[in-house]
VOGUTOR-297293 format. One record per residue (C-alpha): residue in one letter; x, y, z negated. Coordinates in steps of 0.5 Angstrom, whole numbers, padded with zeros to 4 digits, always signed. Each point is the difference from the previous one (the first is absolute). Example, Ala and Ser with C-alpha at 12.3 -4.5 7.8 and 13.67 -1.06 7.14 Angstrom:
# VOGUTOR-297293
A+0025-0009-0016/S+0002+0007+0002/
This chain:
# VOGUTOR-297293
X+0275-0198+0081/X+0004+0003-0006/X+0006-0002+0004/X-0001+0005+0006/X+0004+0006-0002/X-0004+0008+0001/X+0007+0002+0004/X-0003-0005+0006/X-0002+0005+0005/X-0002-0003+0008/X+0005+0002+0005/X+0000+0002+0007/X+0002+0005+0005/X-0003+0006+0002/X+0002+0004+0007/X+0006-0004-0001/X+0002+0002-0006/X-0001-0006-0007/X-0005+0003-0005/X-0003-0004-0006/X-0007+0002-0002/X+0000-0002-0009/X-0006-0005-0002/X-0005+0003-0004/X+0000-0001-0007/X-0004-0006+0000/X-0003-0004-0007/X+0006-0005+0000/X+0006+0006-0001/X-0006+0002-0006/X+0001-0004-0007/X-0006-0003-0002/X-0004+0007-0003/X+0003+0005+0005/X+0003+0005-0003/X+0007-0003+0001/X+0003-0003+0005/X+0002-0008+0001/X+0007+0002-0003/X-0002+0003-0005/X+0001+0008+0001/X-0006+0004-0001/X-0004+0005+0007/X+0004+0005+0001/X+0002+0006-0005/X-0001+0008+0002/X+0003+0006-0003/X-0003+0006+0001/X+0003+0007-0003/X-0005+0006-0002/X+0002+0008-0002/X-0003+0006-0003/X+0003+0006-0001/X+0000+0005-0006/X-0001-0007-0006/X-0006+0001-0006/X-0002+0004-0005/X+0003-0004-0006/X-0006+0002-0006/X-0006-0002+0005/X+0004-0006+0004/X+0004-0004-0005/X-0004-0005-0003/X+0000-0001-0008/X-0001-0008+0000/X+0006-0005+0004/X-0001-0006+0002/X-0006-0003+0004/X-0007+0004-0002/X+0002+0008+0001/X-0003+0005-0002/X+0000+0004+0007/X+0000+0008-0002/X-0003+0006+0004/X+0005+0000+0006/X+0000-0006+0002/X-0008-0002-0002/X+0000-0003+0007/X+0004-0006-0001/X-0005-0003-0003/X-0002-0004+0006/X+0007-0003+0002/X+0003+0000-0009/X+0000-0008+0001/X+0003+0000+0007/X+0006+0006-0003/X+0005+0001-0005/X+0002+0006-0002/X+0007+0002-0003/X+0001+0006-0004/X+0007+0003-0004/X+0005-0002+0005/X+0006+0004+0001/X+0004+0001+0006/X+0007+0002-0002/X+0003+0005+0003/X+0008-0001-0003/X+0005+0006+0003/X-0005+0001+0006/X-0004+0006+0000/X-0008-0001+0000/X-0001+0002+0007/X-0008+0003+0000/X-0004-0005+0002/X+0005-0005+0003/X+0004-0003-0005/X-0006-0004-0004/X-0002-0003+0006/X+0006-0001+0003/X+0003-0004-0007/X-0007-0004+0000/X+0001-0002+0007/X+0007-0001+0001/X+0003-0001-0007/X+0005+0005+0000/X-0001+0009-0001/X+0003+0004+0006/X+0004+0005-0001/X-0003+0005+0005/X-0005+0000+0005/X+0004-0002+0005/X+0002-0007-0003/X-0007-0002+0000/X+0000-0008-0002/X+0004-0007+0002/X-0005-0005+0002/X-0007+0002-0003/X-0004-0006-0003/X-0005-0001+0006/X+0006-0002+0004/X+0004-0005-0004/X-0007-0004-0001/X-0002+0001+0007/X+0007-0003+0002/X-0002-0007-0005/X-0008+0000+0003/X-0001+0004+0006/X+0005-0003+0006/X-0006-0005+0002/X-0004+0005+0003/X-0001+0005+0005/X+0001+0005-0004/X+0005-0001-0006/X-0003+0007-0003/X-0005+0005+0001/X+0001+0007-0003/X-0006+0006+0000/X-0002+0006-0003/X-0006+0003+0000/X+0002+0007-0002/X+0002-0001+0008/X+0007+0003+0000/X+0004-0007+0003/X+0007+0004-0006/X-0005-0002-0006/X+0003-0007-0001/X+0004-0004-0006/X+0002-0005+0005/X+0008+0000+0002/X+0005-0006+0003/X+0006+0005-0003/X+0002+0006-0003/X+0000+0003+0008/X-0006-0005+0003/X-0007+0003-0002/X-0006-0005+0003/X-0005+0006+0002/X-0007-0001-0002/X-0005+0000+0006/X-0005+0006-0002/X-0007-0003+0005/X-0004-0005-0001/X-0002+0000+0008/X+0008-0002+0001/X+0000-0005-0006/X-0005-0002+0005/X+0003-0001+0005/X+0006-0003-0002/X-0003-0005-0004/X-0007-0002+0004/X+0002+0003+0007/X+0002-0004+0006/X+0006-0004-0002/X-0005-0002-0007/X-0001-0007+0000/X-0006-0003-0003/X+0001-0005-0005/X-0006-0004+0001/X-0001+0001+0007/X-0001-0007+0004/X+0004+0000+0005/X+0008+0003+0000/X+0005+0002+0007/X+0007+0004-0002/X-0001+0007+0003/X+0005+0000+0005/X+0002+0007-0002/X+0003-0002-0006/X+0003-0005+0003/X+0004+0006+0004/X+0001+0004-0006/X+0003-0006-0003/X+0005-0001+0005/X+0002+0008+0001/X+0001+0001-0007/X+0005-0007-0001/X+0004+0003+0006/X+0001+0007-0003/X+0001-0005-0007/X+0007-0001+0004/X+0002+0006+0001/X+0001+0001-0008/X+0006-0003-0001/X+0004+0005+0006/X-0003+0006-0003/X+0002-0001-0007/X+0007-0001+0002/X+0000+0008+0004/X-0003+0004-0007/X+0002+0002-0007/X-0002-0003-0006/X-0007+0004-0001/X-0003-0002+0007/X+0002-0006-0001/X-0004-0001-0006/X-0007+0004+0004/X+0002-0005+0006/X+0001-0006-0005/X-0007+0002-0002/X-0003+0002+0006/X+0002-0007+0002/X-0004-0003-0006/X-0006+0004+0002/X+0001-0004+0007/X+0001-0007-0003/X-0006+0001-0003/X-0004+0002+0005/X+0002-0005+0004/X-0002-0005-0005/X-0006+0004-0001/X-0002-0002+0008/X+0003-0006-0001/X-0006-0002-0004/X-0006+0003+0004/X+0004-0005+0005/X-0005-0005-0006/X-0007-0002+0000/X-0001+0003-0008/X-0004-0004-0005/X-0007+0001-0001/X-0003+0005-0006/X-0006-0001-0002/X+0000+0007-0002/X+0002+0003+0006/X-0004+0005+0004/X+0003+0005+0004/X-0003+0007-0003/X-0004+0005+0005/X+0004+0006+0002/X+0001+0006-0004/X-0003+0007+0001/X+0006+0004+0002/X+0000+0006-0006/X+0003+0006-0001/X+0006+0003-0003/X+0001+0003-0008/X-0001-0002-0006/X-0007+0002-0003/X-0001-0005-0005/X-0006-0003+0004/X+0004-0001+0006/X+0006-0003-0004/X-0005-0005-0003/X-0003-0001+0007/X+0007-0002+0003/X+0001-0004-0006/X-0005-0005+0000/X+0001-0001+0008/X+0006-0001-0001/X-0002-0005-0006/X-0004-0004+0004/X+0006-0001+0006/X+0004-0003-0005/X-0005-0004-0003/X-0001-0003+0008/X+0007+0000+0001/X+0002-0004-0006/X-0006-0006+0001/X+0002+0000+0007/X+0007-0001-0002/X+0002+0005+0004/X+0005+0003-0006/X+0001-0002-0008/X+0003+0005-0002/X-0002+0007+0001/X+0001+0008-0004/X-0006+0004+0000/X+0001+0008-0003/X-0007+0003-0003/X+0004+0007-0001/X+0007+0002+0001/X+0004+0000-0008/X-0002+0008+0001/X-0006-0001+0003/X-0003+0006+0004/X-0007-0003+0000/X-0006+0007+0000/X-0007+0001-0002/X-0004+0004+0003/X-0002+0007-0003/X+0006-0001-0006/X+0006+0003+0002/X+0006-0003-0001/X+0002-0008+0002/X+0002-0005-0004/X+0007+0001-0001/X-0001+0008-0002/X-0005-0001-0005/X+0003-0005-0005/X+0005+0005+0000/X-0003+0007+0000/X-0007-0003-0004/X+0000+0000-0007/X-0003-0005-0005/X-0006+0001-0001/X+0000+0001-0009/X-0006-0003-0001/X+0001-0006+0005/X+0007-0001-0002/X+0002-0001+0008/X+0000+0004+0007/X-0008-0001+0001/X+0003+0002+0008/X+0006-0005+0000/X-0004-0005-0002/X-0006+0001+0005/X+0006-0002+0005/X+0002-0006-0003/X-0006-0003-0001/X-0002+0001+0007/X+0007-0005+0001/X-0003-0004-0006/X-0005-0002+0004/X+0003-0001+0006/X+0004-0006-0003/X-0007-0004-0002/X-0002+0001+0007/X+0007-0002+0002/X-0001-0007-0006/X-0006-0001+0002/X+0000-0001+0007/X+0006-0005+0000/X-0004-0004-0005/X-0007+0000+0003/X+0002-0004+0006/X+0001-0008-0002/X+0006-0005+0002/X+0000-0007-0002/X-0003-0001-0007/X+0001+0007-0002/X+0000+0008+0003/X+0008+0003+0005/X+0000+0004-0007/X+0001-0006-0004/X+0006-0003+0005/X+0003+0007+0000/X+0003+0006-0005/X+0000+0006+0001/X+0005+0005-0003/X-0002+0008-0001/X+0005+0006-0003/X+0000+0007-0001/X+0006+0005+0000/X-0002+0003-0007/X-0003-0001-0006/X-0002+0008-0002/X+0001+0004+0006/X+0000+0006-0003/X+0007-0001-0003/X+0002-0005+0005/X+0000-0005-0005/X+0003-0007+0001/X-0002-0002-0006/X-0006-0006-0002/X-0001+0000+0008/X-0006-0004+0001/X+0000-0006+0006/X-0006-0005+0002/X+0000-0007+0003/X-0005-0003+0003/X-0002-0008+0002/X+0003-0007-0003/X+0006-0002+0004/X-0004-0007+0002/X-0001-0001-0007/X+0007+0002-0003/X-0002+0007-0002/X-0005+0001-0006/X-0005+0006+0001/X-0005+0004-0005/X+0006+0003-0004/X+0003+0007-0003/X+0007-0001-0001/X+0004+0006-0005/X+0007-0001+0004/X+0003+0003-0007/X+0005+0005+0003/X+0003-0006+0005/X+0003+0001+0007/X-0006+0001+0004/X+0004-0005+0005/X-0002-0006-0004/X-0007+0000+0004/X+0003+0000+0007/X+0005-0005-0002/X-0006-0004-0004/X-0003-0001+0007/X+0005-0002+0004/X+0002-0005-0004/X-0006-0002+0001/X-0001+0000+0006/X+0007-0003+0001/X+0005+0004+0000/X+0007-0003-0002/X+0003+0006-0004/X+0003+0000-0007/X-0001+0007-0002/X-0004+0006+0004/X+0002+0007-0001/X+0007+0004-0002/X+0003+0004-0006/X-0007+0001-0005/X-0005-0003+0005/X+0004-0007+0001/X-0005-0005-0003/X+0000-0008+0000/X-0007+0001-0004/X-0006-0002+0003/X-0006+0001-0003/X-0001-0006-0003/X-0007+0002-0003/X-0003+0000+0008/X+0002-0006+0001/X-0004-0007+0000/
């Protein structure tokens, strides 16, 4: 049966129309331990980015020791549960060259997208998420999910260009529904029929697909890059239904969540948290359902407005207007808010690595990378920028690890995961920030 390609699918019609349902990921497509397929490739790989706002308290964040075993100082105490499933990087650079440092913007921007903007009007290229979702995550239904638990669908770090913003959803209810509502498509279900819906849907959106070509002869040149990518976005949603037209593969760590509550708006810490978690815990259904491979999760925006009842000021204003503590040699507030953030990532880690797959955890077949947007946001600083990862890449990423970056461009992490996962590029970034460095002590 070694011969019986995993491309065979079982051809009909329906209503007329030819439809193919895809043969379930049966034991003779596996090698012989199924962790791979026959052919050698591995089960599938994710990439998931994380954000928090406002970045660290440099004297009680930074650990003393590198390498594997460090040591985990006051502010990031909490790590202790997820240290071997982590790396923590420190004393990377994000450079700047003639542009100027645009408060709360320009470090993340060059983490994300490799080059410093000149104004906050001329937010990033192609950011990160978008360039590995087009390498993952164009067979499954959703090629990338974007959330943010602030609540505010403009706190995103996700654009297709400079002029092209992917909007984060801010409600967990309608996460929901997109993901595991009416069109949602048990993986493990039984029996499977082509909803007749999408095959109309189909059909409408390749009948409006012809219109392009007249349509781009009549505009300039700046429409004719927004149809260009409005038609894009057609052609992969079509693609997208073309897919649920497929009887998906079984998983066996699939379970359809329960509906989540339906929350208030606001930023209280609490609230945040709890949007945090529900948001969470989609994204970990939607990946074992393979519903997506690649999704973007924002904690809090990079000048995070995140509150505490009874203190005055929100996050943003304090690492402003709060002084260092003499004793404590850091903002005693500031770093009450962090930590808050901090343990929100160990929510977030943990709960990808508690659900198994194959010999290992999702956790295991994923990685995960989390920036910031300063270093010391007192100053604004931009300088030693602290950024986490998170998973094993199927076994290609080493983890347990403090790296010192030395003063090199933070963009090697970025480029470092997407060679990883396959991206074919020779250098990643501009001017000070262009690096072909990976970060060869990550790697197995």
């Amino acid at each position: 049966m070694k011969d019986l390609s995993r491309r065979r699918v079982l051809r009909g019609m329906f209503n007329g129309a030819a439809v193919s349902v895809a043969l379930p990921l049966l034991n003779c497509f596996l090698n012989d331990n199924g962790t791979a397929l026959a052919s050698g490739a591995p089960l599938p790989q994710r990439f998931g980015t994380w954000s928090w706002g406002l970045g660290m308290s440099k004297s009680i964040f930074v650990p003393k020791k590198t390498g594997a075993g460090f040591d985990l100082p006051e502010e990031i105490a909490m790590f202790a549960p997820i240290r071997d499933q982590m790396n923590l990087y420190t004393n990377y650079n994000a450079f700047r060259d003639a542009a100027p440092n645009l408060c709360h913007t320009t470090g993340w921007v060059i983490l994300r997208s490799g080059s410093a903007p000149l104004n906050q009007n001329a937010k990033p290229g192609e950011t990160i998420d978008v360039t590995v979702a087009k390498k993952i995550g164009t067979t499954t239904r959703f090629p990338m999910l974007t959330v943010t638990a602030t609540g505010d669908p403009r706190d995103t770090q996700s654009y297709e260009s400079a002029t092209s913003v992917n909007n984060a959803e801010g409600s967990p209810l309608a996460l929901y529904a997109s993901l595991f509502g009416a069109d949602y498509q048990d993986p493990n279900a039984k029996d499977f029929t082509p909803s007749p819906k999408i095959l109309v849907r189909k059909s409408v959106l390749s009948n409006v697909s012809e219109d392009a070509k007249k349509l781009m002869t009549q505009v300039g040149a700046e429409d004719k890059a927004r149809i260009d990518q409005y038609f894009t976005n057609l052609r992969e949603l079509e693609r997208q239904l073309d897919r649920q037209l497929q009887k998906p593969e079984p998983r066996e760590a699939c379970v359809k969540p329960k509906l989540p509550p339906e929350l208030a708006t606001g930023v209280d810490f609490e609230l945040v948290a709890q949007r945090h978690r529900l948001f969470t815990d989609l994204l970990v259904m939607a990946v074992a359902c393979d519903q997506t491979r690649v999704f973007n999760a924002t904690y809090s925006k990079s000048f995070s407005s995140t509150t505490k009842p009874g203190y005055e000021k929100p996050h943003h204003t304090a690492s402003h207007e709060e002084p260092m503590d003499p004793k404590l040699g850091y903002q005693p507030m500031v770093s009450w808010f962090l930590r808050r953030g901090f343990e929100e990532w160990v929510y977030f880690v943990q709960a990808f690595s508690k659900v198994k797959e194959g010999d290992g955890t999702l956790l295991d077949n994923m990685l995960i990378y989390a920036s910031t947007d300063q270093s010391f946001a007192k100053i604004h600083s931009i300088d030693g920028l602290p950024m986490f990862s998170a998973g094993r890449a199927g076994g290609r990423i080493k983890t347990g690890l403090h790296i010192d970056g030395a003063g090199t461009p933070g963009t090697r992490l970025g480029y470092t995961m997407m060679k990883t996962l396959g991206v074919d590029i020779p250098s990643w970034g501009t001017q000070s920030n262009s690096t072909s460095k990976e970060i060869s002590e990550i790697l197995v």
